[in-house]
C-alpha positions in Angstrom: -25.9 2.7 -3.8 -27.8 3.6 -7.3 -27.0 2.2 -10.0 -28.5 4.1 -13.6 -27.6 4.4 -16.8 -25.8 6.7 -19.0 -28.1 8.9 -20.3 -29.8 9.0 -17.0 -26.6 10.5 -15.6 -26.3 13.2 -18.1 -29.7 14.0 -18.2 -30.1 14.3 -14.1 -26.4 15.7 -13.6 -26.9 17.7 -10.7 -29.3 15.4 -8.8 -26.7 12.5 -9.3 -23.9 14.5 -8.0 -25.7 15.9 -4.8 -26.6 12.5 -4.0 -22.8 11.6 -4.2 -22.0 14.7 -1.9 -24.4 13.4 0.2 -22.6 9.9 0.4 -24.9 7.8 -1.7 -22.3 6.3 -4.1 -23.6 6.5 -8.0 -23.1 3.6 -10.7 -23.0 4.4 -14.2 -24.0 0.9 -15.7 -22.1 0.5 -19.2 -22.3 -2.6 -21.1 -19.5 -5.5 -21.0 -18.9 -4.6 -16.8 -17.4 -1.3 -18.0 -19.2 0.3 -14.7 -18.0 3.9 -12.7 -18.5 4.7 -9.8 -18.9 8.6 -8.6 -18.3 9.0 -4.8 -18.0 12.7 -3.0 -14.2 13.5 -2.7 -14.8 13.2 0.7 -15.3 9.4 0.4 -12.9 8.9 -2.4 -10.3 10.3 0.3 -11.2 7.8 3.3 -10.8 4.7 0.8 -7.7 6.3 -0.6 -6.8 6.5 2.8 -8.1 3.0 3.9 -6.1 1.7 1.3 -3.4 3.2 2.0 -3.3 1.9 5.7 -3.9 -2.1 4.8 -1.1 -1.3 2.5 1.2 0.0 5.8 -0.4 -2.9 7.8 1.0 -5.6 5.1 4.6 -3.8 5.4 4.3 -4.3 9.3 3.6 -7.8 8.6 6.2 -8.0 6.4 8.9 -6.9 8.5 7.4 -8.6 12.0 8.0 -11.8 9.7 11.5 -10.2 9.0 11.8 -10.0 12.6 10.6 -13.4 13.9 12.7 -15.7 11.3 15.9 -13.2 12.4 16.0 -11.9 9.1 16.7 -8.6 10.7 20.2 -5.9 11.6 20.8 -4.0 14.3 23.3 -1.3 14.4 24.5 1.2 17.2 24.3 5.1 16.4 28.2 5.0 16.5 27.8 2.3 13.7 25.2 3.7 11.5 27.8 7.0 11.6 30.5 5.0 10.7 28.6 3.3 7.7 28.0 7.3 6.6 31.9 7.5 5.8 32.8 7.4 2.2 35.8 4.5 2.7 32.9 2.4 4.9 33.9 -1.3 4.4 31.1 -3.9 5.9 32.3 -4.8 9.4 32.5 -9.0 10.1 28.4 -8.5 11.8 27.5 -6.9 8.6 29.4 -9.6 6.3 27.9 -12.3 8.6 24.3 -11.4 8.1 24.8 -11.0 4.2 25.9 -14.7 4.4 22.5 -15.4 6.1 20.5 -14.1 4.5 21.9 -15.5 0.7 21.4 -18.9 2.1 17.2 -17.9 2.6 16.5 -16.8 -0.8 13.3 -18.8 -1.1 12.2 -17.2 1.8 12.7 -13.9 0.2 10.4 -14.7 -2.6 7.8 -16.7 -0.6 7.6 -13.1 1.0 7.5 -10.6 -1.0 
């Protein structure tokens, strides 16, 4: 990683940029921690990308949580069908769960 100063980076444009390219992350130092960073596109897309999977990871947790404390459905193909019906009324299983899961509202907010 460098780290230079403004006029530093507009002066040496083109060398700063190459080394980015190259993978060498720049830092523009500005004063009160108002730094930037300049990365290749190439490395902008894998943290992009990085973040976006510890982001997916978290929902997984999420929902095995959902899973272990039986804060979960299930519903047959023949029932999620039925459910597509305009006149659909929740069926007793569906009423039943709703119940549940009113009486854990803490642990909805603990969660999310």
């Amino acid at each position: 990683m460098i780290t230079i100063k403004p006029l530093d980076f507009r002066t040496n444009l083109k060398r700063y940029m190459d080394f980015a390219f190259r993978g060498e992350p720049i830092v523009i130092a500005r004063p009160k921690d108002e730094n930037v960073v300049i990365v290749s596109e190439r490395d902008y897309s894998e943290l992009l990308k990085a973040k976006q999977n510890a982001e997916y990871l978290e929902h997984l947790d999420h929902s095995y949580r959902q899973l272990e404390q039986s804060h979960t459905i299930s519903f047959s193909m023949d029932e999620l069908r039925a459910m597509e019906s305009d006149d659909w009324e929740p069926t007793q299983k569906v009423l039943d769960w709703m119940k549940r899961m009113e009486s854990c509202k803490a642990w909805e907010y603990m969660w999310n």
